[in-house]
Backbone bond lengths (Angstrom), bond angles and torsions (degrees), N, CA, C in turn:
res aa  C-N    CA-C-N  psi(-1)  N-CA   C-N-CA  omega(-1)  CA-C   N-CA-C  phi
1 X - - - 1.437 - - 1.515 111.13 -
2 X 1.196 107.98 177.96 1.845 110.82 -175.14 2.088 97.89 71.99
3 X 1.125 72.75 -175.63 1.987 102.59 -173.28 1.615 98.20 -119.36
4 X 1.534 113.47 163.33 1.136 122.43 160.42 1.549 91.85 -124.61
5 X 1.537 136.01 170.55 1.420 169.15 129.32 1.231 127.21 -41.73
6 X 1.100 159.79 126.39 1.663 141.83 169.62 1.738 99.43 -52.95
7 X 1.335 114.16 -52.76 1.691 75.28 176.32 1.495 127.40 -117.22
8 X 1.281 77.90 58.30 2.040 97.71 159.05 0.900 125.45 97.26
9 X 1.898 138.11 8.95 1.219 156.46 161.52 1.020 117.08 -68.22
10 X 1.767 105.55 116.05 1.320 101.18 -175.90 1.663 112.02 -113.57
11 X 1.044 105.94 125.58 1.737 117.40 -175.11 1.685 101.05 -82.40
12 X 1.307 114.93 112.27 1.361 122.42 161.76 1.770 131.48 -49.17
13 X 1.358 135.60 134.63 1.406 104.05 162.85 1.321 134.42 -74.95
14 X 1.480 113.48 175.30 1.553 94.44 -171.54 1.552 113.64 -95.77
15 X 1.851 111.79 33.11 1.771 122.84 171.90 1.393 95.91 -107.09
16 X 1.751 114.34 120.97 1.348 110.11 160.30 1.325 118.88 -68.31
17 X 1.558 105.85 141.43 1.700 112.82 174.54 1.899 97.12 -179.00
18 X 1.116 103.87 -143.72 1.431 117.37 -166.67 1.666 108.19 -126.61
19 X 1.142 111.08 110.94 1.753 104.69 -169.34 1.767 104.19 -123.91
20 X 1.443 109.43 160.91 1.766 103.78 -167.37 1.800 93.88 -121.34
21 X 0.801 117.64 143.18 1.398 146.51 179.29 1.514 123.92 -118.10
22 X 1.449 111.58 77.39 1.449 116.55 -176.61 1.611 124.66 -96.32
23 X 1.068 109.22 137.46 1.756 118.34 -167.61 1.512 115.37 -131.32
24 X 1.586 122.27 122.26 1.208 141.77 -162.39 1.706 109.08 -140.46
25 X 1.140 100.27 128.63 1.873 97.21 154.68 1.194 110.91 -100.06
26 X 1.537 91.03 141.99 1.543 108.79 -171.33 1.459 128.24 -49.90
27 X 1.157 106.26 -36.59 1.565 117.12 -179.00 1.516 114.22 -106.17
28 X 1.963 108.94 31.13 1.031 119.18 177.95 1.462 117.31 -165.64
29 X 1.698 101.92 68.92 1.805 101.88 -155.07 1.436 99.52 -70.31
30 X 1.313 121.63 -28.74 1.541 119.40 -177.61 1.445 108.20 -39.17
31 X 1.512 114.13 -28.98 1.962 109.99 -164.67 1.131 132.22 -83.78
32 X 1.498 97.50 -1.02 1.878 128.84 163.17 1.807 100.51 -10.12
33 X 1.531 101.25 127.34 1.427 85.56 175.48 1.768 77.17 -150.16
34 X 1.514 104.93 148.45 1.389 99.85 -175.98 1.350 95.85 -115.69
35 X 1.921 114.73 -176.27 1.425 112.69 169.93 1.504 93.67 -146.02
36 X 1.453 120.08 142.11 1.520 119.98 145.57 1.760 135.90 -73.90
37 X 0.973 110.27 85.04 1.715 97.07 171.23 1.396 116.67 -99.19
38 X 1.624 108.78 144.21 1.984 126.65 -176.34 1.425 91.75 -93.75
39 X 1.369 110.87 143.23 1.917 97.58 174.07 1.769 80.73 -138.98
40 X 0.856 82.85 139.55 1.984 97.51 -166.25 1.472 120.46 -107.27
41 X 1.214 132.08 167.81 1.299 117.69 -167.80 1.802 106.59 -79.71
42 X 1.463 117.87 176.74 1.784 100.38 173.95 1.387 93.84 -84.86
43 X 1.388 99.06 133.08 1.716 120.53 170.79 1.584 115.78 -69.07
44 X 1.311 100.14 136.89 1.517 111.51 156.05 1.744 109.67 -149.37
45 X 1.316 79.82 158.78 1.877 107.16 177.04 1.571 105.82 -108.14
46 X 1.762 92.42 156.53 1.626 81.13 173.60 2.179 81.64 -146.97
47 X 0.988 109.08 -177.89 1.363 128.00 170.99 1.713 116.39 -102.88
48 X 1.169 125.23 81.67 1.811 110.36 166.72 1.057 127.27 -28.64
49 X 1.438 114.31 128.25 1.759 106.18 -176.35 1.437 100.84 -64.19
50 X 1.358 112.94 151.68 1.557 140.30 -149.52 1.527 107.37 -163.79
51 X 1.094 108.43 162.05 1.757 113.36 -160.25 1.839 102.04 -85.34
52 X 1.005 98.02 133.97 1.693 103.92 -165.24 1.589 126.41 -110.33
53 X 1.964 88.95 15.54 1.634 83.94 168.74 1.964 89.79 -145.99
54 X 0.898 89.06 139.10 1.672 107.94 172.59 1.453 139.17 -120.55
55 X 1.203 147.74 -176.93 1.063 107.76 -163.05 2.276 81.47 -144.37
56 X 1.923 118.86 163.99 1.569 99.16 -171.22 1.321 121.26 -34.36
57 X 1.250 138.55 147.01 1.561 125.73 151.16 1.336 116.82 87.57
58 X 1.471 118.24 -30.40 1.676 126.41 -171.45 1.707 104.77 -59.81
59 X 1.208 120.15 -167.49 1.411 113.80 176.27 1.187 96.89 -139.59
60 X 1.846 123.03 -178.16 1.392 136.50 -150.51 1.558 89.12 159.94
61 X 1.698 95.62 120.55 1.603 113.41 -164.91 1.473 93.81 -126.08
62 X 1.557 134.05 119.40 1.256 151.20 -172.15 1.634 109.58 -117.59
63 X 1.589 93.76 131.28 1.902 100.50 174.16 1.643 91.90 -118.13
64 X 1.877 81.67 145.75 1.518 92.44 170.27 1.666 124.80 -141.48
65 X 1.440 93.14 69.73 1.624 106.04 -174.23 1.858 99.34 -40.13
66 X 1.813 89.39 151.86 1.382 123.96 -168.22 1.394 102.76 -118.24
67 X 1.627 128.60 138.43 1.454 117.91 173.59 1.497 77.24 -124.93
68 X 1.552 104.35 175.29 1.007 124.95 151.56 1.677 99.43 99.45
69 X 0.819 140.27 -15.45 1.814 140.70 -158.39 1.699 92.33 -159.41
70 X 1.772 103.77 129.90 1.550 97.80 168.08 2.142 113.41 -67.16
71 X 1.208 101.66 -1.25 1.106 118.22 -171.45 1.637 106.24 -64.21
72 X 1.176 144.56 95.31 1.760 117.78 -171.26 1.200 109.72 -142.92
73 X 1.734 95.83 49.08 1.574 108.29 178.31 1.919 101.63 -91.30
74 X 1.076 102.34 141.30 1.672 92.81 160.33 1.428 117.83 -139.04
75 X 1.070 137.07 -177.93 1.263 143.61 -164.46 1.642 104.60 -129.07
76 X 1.146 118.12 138.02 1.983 126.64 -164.70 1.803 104.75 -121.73
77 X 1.025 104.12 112.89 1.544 108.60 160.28 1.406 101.74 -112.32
78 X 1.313 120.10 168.77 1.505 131.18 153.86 1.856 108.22 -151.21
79 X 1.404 99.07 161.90 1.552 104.66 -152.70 1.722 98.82 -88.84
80 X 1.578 118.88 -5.89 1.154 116.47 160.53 1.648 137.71 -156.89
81 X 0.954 150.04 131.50 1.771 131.58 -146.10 1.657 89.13 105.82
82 X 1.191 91.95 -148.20 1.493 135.46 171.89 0.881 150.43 -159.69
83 X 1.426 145.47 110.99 1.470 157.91 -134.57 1.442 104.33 -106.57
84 X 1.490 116.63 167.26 1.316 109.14 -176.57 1.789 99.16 -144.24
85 X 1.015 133.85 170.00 1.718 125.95 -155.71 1.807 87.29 -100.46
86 X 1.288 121.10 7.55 1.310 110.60 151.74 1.604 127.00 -100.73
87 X 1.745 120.95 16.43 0.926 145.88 177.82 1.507 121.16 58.36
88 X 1.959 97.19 32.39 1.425 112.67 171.16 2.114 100.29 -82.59
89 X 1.493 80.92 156.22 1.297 78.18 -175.42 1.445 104.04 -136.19
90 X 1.289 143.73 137.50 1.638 157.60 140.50 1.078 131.42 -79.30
91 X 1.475 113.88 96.13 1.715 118.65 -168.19 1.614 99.51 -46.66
92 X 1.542 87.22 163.74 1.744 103.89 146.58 1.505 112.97 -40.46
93 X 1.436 91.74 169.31 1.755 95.41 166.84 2.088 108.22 -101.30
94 X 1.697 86.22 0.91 1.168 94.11 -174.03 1.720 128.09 -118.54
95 X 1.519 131.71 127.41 1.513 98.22 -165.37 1.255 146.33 -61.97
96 X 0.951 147.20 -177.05 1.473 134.31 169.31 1.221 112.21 137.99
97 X 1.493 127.94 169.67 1.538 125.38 176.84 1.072 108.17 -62.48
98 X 1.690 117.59 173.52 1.302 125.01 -156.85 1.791 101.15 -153.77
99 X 1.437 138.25 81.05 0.833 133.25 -155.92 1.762 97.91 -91.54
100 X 1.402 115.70 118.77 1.563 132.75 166.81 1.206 117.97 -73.53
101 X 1.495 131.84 141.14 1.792 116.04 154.10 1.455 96.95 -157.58
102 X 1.199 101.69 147.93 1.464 131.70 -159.78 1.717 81.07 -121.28
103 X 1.640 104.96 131.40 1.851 101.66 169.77 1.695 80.28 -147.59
104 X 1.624 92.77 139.58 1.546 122.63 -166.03 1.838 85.47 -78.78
105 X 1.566 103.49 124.93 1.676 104.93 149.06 1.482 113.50 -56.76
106 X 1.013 122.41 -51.82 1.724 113.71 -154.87 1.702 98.70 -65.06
107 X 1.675 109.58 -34.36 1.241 112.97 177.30 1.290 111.80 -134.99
108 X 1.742 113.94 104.71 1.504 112.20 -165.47 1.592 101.40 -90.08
109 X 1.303 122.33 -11.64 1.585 112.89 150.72 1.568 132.45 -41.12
110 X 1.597 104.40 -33.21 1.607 99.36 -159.31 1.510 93.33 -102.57
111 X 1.298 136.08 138.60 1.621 155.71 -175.12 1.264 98.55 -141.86
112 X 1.711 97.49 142.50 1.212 98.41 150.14 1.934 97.03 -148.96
113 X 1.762 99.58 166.58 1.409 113.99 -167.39 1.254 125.87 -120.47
114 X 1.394 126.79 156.51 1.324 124.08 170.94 1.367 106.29 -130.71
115 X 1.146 115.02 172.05 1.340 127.55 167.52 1.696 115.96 -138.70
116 X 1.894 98.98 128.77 1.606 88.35 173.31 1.433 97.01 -138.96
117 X 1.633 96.74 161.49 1.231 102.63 -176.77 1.375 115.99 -125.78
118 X 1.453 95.94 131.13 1.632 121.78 -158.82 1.932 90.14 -94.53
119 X 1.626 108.13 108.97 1.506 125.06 158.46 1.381 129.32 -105.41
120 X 1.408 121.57 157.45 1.489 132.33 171.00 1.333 111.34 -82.80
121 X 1.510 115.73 126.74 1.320 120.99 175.54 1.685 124.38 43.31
122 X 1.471 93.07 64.18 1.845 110.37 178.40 1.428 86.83 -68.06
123 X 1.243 86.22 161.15 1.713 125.05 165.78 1.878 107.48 -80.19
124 X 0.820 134.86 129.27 1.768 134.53 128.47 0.987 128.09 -98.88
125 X 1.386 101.77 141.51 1.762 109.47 -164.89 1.709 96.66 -117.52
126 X 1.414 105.42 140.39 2.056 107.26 -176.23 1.458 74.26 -118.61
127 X 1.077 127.88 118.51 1.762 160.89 129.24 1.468 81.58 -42.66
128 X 1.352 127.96 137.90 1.561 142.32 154.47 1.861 105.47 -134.73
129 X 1.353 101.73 142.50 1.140 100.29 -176.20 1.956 102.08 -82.24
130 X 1.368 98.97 127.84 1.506 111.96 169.45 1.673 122.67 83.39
131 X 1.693 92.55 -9.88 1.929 97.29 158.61 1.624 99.92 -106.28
132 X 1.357 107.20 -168.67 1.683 134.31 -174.45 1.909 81.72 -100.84
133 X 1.842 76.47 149.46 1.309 102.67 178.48 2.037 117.73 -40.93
134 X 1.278 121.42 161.57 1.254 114.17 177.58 1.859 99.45 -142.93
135 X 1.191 115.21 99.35 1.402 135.16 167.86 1.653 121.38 -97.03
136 X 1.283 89.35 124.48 1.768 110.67 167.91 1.413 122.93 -122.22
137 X 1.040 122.00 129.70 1.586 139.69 171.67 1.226 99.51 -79.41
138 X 1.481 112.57 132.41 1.491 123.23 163.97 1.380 111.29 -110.71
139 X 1.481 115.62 152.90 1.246 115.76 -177.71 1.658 109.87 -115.88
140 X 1.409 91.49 130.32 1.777 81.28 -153.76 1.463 97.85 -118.48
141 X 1.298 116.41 32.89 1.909 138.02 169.65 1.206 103.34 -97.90
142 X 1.618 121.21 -50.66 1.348 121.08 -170.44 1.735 100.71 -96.36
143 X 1.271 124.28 -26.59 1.771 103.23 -158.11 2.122 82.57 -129.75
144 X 0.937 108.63 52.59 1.943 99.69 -165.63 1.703 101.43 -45.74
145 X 1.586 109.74 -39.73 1.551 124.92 -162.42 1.638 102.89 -58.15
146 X 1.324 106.41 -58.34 1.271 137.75 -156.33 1.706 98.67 -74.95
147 X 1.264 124.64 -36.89 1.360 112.49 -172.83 1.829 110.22 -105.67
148 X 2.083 100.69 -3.85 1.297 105.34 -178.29 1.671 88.11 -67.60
149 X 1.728 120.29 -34.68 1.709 111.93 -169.39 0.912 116.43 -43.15
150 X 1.647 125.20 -50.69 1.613 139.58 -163.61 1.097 107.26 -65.94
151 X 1.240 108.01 -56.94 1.929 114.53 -167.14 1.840 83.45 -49.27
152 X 1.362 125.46 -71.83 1.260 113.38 -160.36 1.093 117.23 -32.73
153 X 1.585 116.60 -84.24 1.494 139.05 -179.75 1.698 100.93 -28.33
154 X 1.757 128.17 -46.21 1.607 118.53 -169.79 1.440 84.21 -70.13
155 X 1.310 142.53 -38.16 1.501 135.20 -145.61 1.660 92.91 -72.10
156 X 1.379 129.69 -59.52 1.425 157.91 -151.51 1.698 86.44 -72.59
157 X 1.307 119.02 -17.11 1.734 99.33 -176.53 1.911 99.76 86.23
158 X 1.345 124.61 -8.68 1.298 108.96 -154.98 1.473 116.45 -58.78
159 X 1.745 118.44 -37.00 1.986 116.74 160.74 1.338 127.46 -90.60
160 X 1.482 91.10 20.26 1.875 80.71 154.68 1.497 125.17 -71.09
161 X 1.220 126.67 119.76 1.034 112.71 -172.10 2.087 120.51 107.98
162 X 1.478 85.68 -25.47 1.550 84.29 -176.86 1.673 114.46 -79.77
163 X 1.427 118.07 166.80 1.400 117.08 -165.99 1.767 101.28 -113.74
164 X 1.464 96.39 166.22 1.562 101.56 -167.66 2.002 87.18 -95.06
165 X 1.664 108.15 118.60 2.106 103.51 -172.52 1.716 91.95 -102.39
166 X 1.016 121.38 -30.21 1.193 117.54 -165.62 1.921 129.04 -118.16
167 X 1.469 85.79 111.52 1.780 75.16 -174.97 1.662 114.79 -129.84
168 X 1.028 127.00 115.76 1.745 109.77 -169.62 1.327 107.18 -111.49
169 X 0.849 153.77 100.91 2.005 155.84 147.01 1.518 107.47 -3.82
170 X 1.749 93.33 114.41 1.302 100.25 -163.09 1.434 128.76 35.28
171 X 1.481 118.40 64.95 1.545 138.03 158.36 1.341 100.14 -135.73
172 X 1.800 119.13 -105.67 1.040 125.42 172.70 1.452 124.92 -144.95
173 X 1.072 156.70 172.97 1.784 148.32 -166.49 2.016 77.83 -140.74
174 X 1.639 95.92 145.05 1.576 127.28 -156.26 0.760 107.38 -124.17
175 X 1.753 130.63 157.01 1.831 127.04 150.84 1.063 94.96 -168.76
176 X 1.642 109.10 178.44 1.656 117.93 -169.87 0.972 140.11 115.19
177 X 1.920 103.59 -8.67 1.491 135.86 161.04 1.358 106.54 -54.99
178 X 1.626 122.30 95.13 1.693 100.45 175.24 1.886 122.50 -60.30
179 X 1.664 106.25 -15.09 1.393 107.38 -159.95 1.754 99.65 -73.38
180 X 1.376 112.18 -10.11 1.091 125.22 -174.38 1.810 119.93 -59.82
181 X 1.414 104.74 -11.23 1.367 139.37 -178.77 1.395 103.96 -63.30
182 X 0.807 112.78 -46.13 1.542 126.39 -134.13 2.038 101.95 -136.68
183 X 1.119 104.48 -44.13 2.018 110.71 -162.01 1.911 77.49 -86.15
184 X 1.162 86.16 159.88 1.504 129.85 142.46 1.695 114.37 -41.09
185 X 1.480 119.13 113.72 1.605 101.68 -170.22 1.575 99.18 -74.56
186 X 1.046 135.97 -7.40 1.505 129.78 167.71 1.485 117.84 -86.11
187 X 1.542 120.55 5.49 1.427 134.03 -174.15 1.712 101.07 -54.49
188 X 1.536 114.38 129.07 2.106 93.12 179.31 1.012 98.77 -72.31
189 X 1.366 147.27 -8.91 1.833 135.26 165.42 1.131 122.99 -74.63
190 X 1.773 115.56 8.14 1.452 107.40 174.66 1.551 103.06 -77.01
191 X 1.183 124.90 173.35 1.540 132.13 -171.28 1.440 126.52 63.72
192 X 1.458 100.06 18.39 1.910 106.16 174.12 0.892 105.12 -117.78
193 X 1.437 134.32 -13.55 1.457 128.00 -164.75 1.413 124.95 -99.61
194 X 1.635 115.39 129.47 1.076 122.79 158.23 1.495 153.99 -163.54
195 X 1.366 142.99 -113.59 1.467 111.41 -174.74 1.289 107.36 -68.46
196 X 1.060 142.06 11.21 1.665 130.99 -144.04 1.554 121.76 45.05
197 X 1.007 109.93 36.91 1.711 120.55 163.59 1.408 115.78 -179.76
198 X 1.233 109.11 135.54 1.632 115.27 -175.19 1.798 111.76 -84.74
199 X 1.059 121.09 -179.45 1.463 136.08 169.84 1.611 125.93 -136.52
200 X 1.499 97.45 146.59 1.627 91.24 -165.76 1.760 104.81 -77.73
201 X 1.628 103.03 144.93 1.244 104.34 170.70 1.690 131.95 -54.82
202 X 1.214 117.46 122.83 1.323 123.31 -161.26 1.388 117.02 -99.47
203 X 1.767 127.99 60.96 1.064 124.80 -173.55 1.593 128.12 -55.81
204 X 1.737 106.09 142.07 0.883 117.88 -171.07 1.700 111.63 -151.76
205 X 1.853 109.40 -176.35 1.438 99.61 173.25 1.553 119.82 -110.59
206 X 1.099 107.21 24.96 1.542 122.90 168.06 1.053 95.07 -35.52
207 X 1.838 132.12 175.39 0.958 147.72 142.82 1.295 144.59 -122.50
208 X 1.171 133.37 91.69 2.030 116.42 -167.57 1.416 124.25 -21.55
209 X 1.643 120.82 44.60 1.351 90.99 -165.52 2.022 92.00 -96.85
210 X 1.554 100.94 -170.79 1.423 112.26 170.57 1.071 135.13 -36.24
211 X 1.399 124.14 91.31 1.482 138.20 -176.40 1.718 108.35 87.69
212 X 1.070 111.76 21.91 1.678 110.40 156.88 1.884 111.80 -76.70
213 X 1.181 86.85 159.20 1.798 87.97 -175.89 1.812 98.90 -107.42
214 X 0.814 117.14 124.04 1.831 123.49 151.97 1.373 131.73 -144.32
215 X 1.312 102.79 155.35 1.675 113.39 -170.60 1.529 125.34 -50.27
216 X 1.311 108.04 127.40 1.427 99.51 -176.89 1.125 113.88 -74.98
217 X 1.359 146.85 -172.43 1.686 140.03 167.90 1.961 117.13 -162.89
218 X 1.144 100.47 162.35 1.273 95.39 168.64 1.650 119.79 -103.98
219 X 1.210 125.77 -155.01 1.446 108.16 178.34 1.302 110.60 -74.07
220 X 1.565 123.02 140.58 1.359 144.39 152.39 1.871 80.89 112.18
221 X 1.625 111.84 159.71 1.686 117.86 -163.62 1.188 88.09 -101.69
222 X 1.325 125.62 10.19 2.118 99.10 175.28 1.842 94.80 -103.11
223 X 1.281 121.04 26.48 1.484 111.06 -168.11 1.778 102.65 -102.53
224 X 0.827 108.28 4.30 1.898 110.09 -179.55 1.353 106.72 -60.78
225 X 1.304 95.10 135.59 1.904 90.19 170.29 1.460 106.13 -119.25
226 X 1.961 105.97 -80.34 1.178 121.04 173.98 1.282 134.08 -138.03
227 X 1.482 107.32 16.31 1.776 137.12 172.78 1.251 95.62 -74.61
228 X 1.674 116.27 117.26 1.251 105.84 151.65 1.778 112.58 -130.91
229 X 1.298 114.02 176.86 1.387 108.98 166.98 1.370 106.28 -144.96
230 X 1.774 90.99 173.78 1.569 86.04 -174.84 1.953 108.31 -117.29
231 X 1.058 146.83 142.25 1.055 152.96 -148.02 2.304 95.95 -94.99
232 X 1.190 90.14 112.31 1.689 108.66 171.49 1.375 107.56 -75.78
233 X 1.021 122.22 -21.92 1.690 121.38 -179.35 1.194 110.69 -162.72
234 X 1.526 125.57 149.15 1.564 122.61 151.05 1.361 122.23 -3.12
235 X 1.004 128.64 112.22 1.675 109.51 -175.17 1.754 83.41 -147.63
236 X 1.227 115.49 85.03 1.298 129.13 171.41 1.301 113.41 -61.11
237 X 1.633 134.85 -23.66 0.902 114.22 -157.36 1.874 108.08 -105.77
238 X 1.215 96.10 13.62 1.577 101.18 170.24 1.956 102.69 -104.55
239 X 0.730 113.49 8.15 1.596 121.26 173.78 1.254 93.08 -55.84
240 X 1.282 139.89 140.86 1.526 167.19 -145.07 1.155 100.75 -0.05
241 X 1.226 126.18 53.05 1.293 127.27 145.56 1.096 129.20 -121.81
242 X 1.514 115.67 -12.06 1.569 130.19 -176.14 1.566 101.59 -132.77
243 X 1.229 118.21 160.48 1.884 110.73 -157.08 1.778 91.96 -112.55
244 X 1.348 126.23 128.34 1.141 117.38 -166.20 1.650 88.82 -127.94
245 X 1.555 97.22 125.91 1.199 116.54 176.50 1.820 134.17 -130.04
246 X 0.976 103.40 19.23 1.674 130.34 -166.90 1.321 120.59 -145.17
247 X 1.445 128.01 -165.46 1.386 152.41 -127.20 1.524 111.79 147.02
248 X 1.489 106.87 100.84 1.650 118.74 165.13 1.445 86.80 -68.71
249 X 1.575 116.21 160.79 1.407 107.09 172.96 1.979 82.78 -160.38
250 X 1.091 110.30 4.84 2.018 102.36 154.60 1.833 110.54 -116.33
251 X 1.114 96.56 76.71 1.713 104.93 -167.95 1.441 107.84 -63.82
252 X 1.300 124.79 -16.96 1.239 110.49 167.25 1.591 130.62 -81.84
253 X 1.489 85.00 -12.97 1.639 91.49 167.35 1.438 121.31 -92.07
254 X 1.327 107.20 -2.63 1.357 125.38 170.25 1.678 108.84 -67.26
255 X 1.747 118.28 -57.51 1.282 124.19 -159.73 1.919 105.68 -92.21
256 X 1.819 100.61 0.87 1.499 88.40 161.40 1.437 124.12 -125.75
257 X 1.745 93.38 60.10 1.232 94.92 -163.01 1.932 88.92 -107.49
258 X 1.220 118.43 160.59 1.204 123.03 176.74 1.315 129.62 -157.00
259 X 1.685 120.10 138.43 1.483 120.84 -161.45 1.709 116.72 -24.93
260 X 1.611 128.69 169.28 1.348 104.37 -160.97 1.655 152.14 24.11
261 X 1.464 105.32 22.92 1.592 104.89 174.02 1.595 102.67 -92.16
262 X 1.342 103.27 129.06 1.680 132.93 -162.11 1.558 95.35 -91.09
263 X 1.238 133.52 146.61 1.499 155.61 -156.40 1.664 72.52 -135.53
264 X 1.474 94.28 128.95 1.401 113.61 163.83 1.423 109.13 -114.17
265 X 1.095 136.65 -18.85 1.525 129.78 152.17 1.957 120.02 -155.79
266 X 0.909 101.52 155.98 1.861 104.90 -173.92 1.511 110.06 -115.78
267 X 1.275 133.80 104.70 1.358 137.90 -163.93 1.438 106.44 -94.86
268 X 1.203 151.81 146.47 1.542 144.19 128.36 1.632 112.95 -60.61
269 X 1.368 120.29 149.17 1.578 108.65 -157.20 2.234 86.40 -153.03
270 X 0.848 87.74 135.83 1.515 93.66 173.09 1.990 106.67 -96.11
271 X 1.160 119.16 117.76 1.528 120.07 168.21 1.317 120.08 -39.61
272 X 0.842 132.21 -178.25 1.286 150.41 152.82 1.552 135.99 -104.66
């Protein structure tokens, strides 16, 4: 397929595949020399929709399938944070837009972009199936580390799906067990589970009081992952022992919440 030139240009067709290109002088067929060329479809990139608000420091991991070239490596800059060549990304520590781009190796012409925007103290909203919404404000002046975790994990999808295991009358009601997905809410392995990596404790002067949100943990304060609860009353006596980084602020959806109620999705939400 394709054309050759009289002097030696060879015009491809416009069907990708694999085509052979053979060359001889006439008065010397023995000198046959062939060539393989791939002629590929025209490439483009695109960006997967991906979560589009973040919060300083948190992360946001972007794919950007390639057609056209078996080639579908690309290369990631962004205009602030830092990106990683697996198209993880780490906001600023500071807010503001966040311009992404993915540029195709096989074709460093074709880009494509996103934009996210990195805010102070987003909202998350836990969607539960069959109560009213349940929103917390994080404060990301006093706990930035601690609430960059959440934003991730809601971004990643990680409690969709997870169940509410722990609730005590006047203490606090819990979640964040992913095994909770899947086990029996009476399973004795509910309340161990989580992202597969802990975080260091992020002291501060928050306080446990009524309807603040903080990290749950296991023994020793660098063990937090993604258990958190929210405090039903004053409970002074977990004050620097548990890392409090939030504000329930729909309290009635707080007090009708009850053992096994399933979160059907976790949003990041910018205030107003």
């Amino acid at each position: 397929g394709g054309t050759v030139a009289a002097d030696g240009t060879y015009t491809p067709p416009a069907t990708a595949g694999t085509y052979h290109v053979r060359v001889e002088l006439p008065s010397n067929p023995a000198s046959r020399t062939e060539a393989s060329i791939t002629v590929t479809g025209a490439v483009s990139i695109s960006i997967n929709e991906a979560p589009r608000l973040t919060s300083p420091g948190s992360r946001v991991t972007f794919v950007a399938p390639v057609t056209g070239n078996p080639d579908s490596r690309v290369v990631w800059s962004a205009s602030a944070g830092t990106i990683d060549e697996n198209g993880k990304l780490t906001a600023p520590d500071t807010a503001g837009d966040v311009t992404v781009t993915a540029t195709s190796v096989a074709s460093p012409s074709k880009k494509a972009t996103t934009v996210v925007k990195v805010i102070e103290n987003p909202a998350i909203r836990f969607k539960f199936e069959g109560k009213s919404d349940l929103i917390v404000v994080l404060d990301t002046a006093k706990a930035p580390d601690t609430s960059a975790n959440l934003v991730a994990l809601v971004n990643e999808k990680f409690y969709d799906g997870i169940r509410v295991h722990r609730l005590e009358a006047d203490f606090v009601v819990q979640w964040g067990d992913p095994l909770t997905k899947t086990l029996p809410i009476d399973d004795p392995s509910i309340g161990s589970g989580g992202p597969g990596y802990t975080i260091p404790f992020e002291t501060n002067d928050l306080k446990n009081v009524a309807y603040s949100l903080a990290m749950a943990r296991k023994t020793g304060k660098d063990t937090a992952g993604s258990q958190i609860y929210i405090n039903l009353k004053d409970n002074e006596t977990l004050d620097g022992e548990y890392v409090v980084f939030g504000t329930a602020i729909t309290r009635t959806a707080v007090n009708n919440l009850s053992i096994g109620d399933r979160i059907t999705t976790a949003t990041v939400e910018e205030r107003d």
